[in-house]
N, C-alpha and C positions, 0 to 999 in steps of 0.2 A: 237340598232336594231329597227327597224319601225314596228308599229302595225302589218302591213300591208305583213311584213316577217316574223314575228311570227307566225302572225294568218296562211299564205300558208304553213308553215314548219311543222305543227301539223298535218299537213294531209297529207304528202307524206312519204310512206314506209320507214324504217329503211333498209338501206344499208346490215348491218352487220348479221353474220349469229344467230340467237338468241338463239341454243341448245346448242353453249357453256355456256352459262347461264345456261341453262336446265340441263344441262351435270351436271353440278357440285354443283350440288344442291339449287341454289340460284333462285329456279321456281317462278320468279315473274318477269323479265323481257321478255316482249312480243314485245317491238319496242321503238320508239321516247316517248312516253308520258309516258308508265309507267317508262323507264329509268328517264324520269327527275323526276319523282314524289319517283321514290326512291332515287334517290342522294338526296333531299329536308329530305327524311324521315332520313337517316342512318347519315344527320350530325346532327342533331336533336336528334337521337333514343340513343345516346350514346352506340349506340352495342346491345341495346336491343331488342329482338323483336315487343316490344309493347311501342310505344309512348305515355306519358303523356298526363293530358289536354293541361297541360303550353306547353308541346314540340311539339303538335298538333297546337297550335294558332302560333307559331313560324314557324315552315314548311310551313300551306295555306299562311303566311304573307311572306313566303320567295318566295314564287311562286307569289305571286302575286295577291292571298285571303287574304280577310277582313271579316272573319263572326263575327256575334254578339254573346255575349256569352252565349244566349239561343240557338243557331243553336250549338253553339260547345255543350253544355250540351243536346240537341236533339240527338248529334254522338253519344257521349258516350253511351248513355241511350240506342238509337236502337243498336247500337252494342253489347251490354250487353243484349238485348230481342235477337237480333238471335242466338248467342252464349251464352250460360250462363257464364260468370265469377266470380270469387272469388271479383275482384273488377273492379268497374264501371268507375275509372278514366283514362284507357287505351283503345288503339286500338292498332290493327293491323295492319299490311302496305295495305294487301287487303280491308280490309276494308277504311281505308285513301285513298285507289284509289279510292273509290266509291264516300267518301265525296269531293274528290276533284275535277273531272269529274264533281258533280253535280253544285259545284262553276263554273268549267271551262267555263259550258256551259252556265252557264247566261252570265258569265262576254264577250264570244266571240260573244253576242248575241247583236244588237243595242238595246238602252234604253237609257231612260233619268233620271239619277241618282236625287232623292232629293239635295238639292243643297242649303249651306247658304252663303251669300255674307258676303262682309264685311261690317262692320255696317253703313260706307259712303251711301253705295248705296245699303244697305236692306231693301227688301219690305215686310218686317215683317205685321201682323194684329198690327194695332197702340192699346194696350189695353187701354180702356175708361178711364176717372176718376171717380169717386164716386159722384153720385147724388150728394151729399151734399158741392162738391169742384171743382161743373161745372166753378164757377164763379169767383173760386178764383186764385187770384196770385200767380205765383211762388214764394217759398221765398228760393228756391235750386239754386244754380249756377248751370250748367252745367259741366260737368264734363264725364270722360272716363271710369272708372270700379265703378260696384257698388258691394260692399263686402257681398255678402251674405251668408247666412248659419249657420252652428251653432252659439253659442254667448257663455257667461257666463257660465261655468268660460274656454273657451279656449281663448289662445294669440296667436293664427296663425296670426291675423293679424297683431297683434303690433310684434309680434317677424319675422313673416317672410315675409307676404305680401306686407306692407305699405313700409316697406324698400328697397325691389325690385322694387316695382313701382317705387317710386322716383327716383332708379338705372336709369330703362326708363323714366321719363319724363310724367309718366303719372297721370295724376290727379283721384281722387278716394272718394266715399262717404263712409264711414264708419256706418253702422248703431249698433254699439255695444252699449247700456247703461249699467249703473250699476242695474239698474229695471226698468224690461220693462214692458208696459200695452199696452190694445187693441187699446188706444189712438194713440198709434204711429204704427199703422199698416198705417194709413192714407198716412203719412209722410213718411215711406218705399215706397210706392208705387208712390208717386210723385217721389220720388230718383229713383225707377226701370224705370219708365218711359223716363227720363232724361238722365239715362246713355248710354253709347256707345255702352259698352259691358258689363254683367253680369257673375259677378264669384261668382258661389257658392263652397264650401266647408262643405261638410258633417263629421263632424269628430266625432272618436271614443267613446270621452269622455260625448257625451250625446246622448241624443237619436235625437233630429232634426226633432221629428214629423210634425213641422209645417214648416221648412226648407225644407222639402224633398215635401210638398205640393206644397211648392213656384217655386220649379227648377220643380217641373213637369207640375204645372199648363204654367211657362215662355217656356219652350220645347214646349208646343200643340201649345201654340200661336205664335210659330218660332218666339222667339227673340233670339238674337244672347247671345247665352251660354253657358259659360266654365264649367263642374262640375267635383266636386274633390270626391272621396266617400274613406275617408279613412281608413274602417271597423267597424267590428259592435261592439258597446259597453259591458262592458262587468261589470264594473262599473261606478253609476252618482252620483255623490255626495254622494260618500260612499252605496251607495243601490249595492248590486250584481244583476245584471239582470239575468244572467246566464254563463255558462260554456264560459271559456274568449276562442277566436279564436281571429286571426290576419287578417283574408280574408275578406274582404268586399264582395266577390262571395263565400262566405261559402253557402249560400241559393243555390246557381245554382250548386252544385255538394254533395249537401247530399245524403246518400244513408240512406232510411227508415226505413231499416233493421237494423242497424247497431247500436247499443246500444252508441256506442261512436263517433256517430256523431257530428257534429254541430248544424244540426236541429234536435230538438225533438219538435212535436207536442204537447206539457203538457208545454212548459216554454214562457218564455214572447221573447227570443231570435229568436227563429221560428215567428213570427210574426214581429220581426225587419227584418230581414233576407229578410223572404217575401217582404217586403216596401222596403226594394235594390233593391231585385230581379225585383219588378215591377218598380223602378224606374228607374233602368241600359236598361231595356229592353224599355222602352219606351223613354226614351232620344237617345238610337241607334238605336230606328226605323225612329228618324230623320235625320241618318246617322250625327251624334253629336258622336265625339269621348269621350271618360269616363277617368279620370285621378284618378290615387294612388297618385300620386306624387305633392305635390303642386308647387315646385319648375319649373320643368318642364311644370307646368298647366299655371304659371304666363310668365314665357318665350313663351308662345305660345299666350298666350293675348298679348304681346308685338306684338307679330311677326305680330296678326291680326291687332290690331289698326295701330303701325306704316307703314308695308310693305301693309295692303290692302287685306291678304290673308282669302279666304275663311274658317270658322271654318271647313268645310268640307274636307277640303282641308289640313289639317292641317294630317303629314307622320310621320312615325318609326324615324326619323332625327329629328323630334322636341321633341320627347319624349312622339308623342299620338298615342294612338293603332288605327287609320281607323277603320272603319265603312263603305260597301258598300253590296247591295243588302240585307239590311236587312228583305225582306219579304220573301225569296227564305225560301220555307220550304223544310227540310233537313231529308231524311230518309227513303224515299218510296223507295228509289230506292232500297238500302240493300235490303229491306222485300222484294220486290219480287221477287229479286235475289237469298234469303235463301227459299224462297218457290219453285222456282225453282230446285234450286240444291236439294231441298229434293224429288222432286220428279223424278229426273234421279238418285235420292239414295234410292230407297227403303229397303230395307235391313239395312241402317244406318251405311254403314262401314265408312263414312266419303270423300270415293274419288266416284269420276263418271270417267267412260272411256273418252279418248280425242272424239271418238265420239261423242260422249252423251254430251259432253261440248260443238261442234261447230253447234249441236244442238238445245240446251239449247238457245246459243247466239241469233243463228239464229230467235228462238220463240220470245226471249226476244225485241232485235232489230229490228224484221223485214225487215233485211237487207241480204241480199242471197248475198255476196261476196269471193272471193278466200282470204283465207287468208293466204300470207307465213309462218306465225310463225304454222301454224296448218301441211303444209307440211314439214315443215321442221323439226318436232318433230316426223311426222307418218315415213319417210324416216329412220333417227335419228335410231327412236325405233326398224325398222323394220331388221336395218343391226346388233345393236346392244343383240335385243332378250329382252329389258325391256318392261314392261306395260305400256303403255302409259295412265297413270290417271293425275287426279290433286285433289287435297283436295278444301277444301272450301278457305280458302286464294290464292291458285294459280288462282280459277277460277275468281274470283275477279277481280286478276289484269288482266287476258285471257279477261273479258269481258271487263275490263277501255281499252285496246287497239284495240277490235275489234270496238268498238264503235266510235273510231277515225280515223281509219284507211280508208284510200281512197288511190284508185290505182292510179298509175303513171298517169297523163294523159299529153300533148301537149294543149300548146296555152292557152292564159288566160282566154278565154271564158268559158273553159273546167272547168281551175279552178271552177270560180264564180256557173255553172250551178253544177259540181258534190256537191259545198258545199252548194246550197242552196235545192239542193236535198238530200241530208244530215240531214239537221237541220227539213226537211216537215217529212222524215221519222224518224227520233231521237224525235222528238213532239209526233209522233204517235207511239211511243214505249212502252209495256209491262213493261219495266223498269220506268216509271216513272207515274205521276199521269195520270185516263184519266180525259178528259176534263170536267171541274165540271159546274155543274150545281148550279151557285149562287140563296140561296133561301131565299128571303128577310123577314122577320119577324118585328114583329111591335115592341116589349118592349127586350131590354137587360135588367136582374134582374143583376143587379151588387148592392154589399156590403157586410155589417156584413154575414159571414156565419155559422161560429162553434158554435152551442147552440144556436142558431136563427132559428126559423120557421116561419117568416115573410112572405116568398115566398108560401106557402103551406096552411097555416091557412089563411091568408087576399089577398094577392096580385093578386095569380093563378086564385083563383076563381073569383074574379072580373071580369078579364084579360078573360075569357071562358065565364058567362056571356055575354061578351059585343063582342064576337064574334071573340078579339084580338089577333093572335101570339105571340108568348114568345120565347126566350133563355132561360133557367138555368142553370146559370154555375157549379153549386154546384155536384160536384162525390165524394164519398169513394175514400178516399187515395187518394186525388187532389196532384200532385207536376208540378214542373216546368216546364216540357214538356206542359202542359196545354197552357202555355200561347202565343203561336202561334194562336193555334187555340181559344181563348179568340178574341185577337187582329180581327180575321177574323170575329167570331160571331158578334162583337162590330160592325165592317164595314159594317156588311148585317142589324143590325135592323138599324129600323127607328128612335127609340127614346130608351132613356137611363133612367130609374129607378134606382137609389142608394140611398140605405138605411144605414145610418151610426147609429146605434142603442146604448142603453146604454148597452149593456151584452157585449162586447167585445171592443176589443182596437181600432183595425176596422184601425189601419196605413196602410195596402196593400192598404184598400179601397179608402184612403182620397186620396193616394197621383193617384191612380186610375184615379177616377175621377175627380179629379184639370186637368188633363190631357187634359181629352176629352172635359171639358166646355174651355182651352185653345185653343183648335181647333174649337168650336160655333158648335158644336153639340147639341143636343135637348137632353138635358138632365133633369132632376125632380130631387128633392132634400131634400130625408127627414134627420132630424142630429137630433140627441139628446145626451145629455152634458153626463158625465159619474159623477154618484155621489161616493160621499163621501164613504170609505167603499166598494165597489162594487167588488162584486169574478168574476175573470175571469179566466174558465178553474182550477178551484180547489183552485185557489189564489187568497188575498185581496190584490187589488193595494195600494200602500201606495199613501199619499196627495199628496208627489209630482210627481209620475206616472200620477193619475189623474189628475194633476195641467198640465203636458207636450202633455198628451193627447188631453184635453177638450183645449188647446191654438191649439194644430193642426184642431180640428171641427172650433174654432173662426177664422181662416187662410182663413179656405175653406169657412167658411159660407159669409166671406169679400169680396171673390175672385168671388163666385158663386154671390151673390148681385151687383158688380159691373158690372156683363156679362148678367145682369135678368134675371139669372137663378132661376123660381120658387122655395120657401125654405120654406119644412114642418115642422113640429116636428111630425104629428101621420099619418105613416103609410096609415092608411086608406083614409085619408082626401088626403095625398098624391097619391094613387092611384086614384083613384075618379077625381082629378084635373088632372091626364095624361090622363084617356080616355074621359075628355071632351075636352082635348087639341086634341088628336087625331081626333077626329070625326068633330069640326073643321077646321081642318086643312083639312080632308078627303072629308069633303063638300067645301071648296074652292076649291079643284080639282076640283072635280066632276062639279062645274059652271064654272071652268076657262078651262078645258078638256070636254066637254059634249059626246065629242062622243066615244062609249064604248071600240076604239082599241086605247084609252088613258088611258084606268082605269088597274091597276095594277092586276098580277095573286094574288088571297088568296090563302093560302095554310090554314087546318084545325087547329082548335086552339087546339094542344097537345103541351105536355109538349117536348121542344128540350134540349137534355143533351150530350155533348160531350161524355159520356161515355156510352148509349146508342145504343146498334147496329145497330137501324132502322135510328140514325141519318149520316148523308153525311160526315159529319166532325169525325165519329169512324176511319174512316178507315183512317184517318191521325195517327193515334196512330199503328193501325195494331191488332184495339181491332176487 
């Protein structure tokens, strides 16, 4: 079926009378949309009422959604704030119509998806070489995948990679030694350069601090990237890190409460956890799909190098989970839909009259339409002598199909004008965000945060002194929901401060920022080594903690030096060096711009905290 009969068939009424559904208890079909969104649920739900994460990402993937698995961890989490649950890894079908409606509506919307080619004809940022090996010769052949990721002591490659490739025909750099030094970081990165495509491999048996810098710094600067994550460690060479899990997205579905979680905030594991979470989330915001499976990860390098196909591009048939609209934040619409319905519930019994429902919609949507499923239930009720309510799940799915719903009309003009009138009012809807007001700030504080007061003791003050805006990302009880709105913060300032400190292990951070100096953002950079001995969080790291750690600072500090991205060691010297970069940089405007409806709005220099009510980006949370 063609885009183009899909897209028209969404919007003309359902034929069928809908109170036999109503009749017989099954209050959630309203028309064409929510019917297909519950077939998609009930083959999925196994009979249950409440869909899993896993049976959630299967359903939007069966419709024809691809969210990242921080938007599905978004679902979860707001449907567990407007409903309280026993547990957070379920939804409801009404609720599933909301998340899926919120997908539907990007996806039926025109845009232009992030997009990777195949490595023939990708226009990736070419990364530089190293000062010191401007002038030197290749002494690498050329070649097709470059093997990256863990090393010592795993044999994925010799047991499962190197064998496959050959299967295909394709040629491969190996960078595994028996001991490795800083020296061959050089030599890695002439081989990254070189290759076609990059496959990394994150595996369980170590930690990959300085691996997971590299796949994320290679993601910012869009080079074409396969990455495999195949959960968090749990022992390294005989050391226990912590409580063994099999999930590499164990970080994206912790619940804080929970004694017998995954993540606890007190172990070295939560802070693995975290450096997935940030790496997963920021390789699919380059709409880069994410692989468990190596086997499948290498079948799909084949498929790019020999057939041409975009990593992007890469479907449930190859064995990778898509990636699409990863910026689409997921959740507002619930919250104001539970705000709603509690306010046609005063009393709290749980239902609102169908009145007070077509109502409700009407405020929500802004759309003043006849709706059939609404007469046909008040007729329904009226011969029959039931009440005509609905709870908070029926209303749900009443509003996923009011929402879509357009009358019959003739002629295809009709079509095109009722649907672009449609979408002007569906924008301007009470259900979703209004229109924000982006508010640019000068410094993102990104780094070390737990048992760090870096930001507060030296940087802030600076930063107000000299007159500068700030971000700080730093909340009580930071979890994963945050990092949407990180990502946004990150896009509105101007420049990037990250302090990688000795009091923490500071992996979310590294692999953080390898990131955004891969995209040539304006970033500052202080890093200091982790010594010998050093407690973090109530624990002494042992040497070779330290030794895996302070090799991920030596990654990043190679990575950052080859992109000249300034590199401090103190703090202060560090700040001091961005607001003479800034000022600057703010005087080249001002002579290349002179006249004053060029010069940018300042906003006053306070403190901005996502968890803050006076800031713009709270009410992404629904705080």
């Amino acid at each position: 079926m063609s885009s183009f009969r899909k897209f028209t068939q969404w919007f003309q009424p359902e034929p069928e009378n809908v109170v036999l559904n109503w009749i017989r208890g099954a209050n959630v079909v309203f028309g064409p949309v929510t019917r297909r969104y519950l077939d998609s649920f009930e083959r999925h739900s196994e009979g249950a009422k409440r869909i899993t994460d896993r049976q959630l990402v299967k359903a939007l993937n069966e419709l024809g959604f691809f969210p990242t698995k921080s938007q599905v961890y978004c679902m979860l989490h707001t449907a567990a704030d407007c409903c309280p649950r026993e547990t957070t890894d379920r939804i409801t079908f009404g609720e599933f119509c909301i998340f899926a409606s919120e997908l539907e509506q990007q996806y039926v919307k025109p845009s232009v998806l992030p997009r990777f080619t195949s490595p023939s004809h990708s226009r990736y940022r070419p990364i530089p070489p190293s000062p010191s090996k401007k002038h030197r010769s290749s002494v690498i052949a050329n070649f097709n995948v470059f093997l990256g990721g863990s090393c010592n002591p795993t044999t994925w490659r010799r047991d499962v990679a190197i064998p496959l490739l050959k299967q295909y025909s394709l040629t491969f750099y190996n960078p595994q030694v028996e001991s490795w030094s800083p020296d061959l970081i050089e030599i890695e990165d002439q081989a990254k350069r070189l290759a076609d495509l990059l496959l990394f491999v994150i595996d369980n048996s170590t930690r990959s601090i300085a691996s997971m810098v590299e796949a994320s710094f290679l993601a910012g600067a869009q080079r074409p990237l396969i990455l495999v994550l195949r959960g968090l460690p749990s022992v390294v060479e005989n050391e226990n890190i912590s409580k063994n899990t099999t999930s590499s997205s164990a970080a994206l579905t912790f619940d804080p409460h929970n004694d017998d979680d995954p993540y606890d905030p007190d172990r070295e594991l939560a802070d693995m956890g975290t450096a997935h979470a940030f790496l997963c989330d920021l390789v699919e915001r380059q709409c880069l799909p994410i692989f468990d499976d190596l086997d499948a990860a290498l079948h799909c390098t084949a498929k790019v190098l020999n057939q041409g196909v975009p990593i992007s591009d890469l479907g449930l048939s190859d064995g990778a989970q898509p990636v699409k609209y990863p910026d689409v934040r997921i959740g507002l619409r619930l919250i104001n839909l539970k705000e709603t319905f509690r306010t046609y519930d005063p009393q709290k019994t749980g239902f609102i009259a169908l009145t007070d429902a077509l109502l409700a919609m009407r405020s929500l949507t802004q759309r003043d339409l006849s709706f059939p499923a609404y007469d046909q239930i008040m007729r329904s009720c009226s011969k029959s002598g039931d009440k005509p309510e609905f709870d908070y799940n029926e209303f749900c799915c009443l509003v996923t199909e009011y929402l879509f719903y357009q009358p019959a009309r003739t002629g295809l003009s009709k079509i095109f004008q009722s649907t672009y009138r449609f979408f002007r009012q569906f924008g301007r809807s009470d259900l979703d965000d209004e229109e924000e007001v982006e508010i640019q700030r000068d410094v993102f504080l990104g780094g070390s945060c737990r048992d760090s007061h870096w930001r507060e003791e030296i940087v802030i003050p600076i930063l107000r002194k000299n007159g500068l805006t700030y971000f700080d990302p730093v909340v009580p009880n930071w979890n994963l929901r945050y990092l949407p709105l990180e990502a946004q913060a990150k896009d509105n300032c101007n420049y990037l401060l990250y302090v990688i400190n000795n009091l923490s292990r500071s992996a979310a951070s590294m692999v953080e920022v390898a990131h955004y100096i891969g995209q040539d953002r304006n970033v500052v950079l202080c890093i200091q080594d982790l010594t010998d001995g050093v407690v973090v969080d109530g624990e002494e790291l042992t040497p070779r903690a330290v030794k895996d750690y302070n090799r991920g600072r030596q990654y990043l500090a190679d990575v950052a030096s080859r992109e000249r991205v300034p590199i401090f060691e103190d703090v202060t010297e560090a700040t001091h060096a961005l607001v003479e970069r800034i000022k600057r940089d703010q005087e080249k405007v001002m002579r290349e711009n002179p006249s004053p409806s060029h010069h940018a709005c300042h906003i006053p220099a306070t403190p901005q905290n996502p968890g803050d009510p006076r800031s713009p980006m709270s009410s992404c949370l629904g705080l």
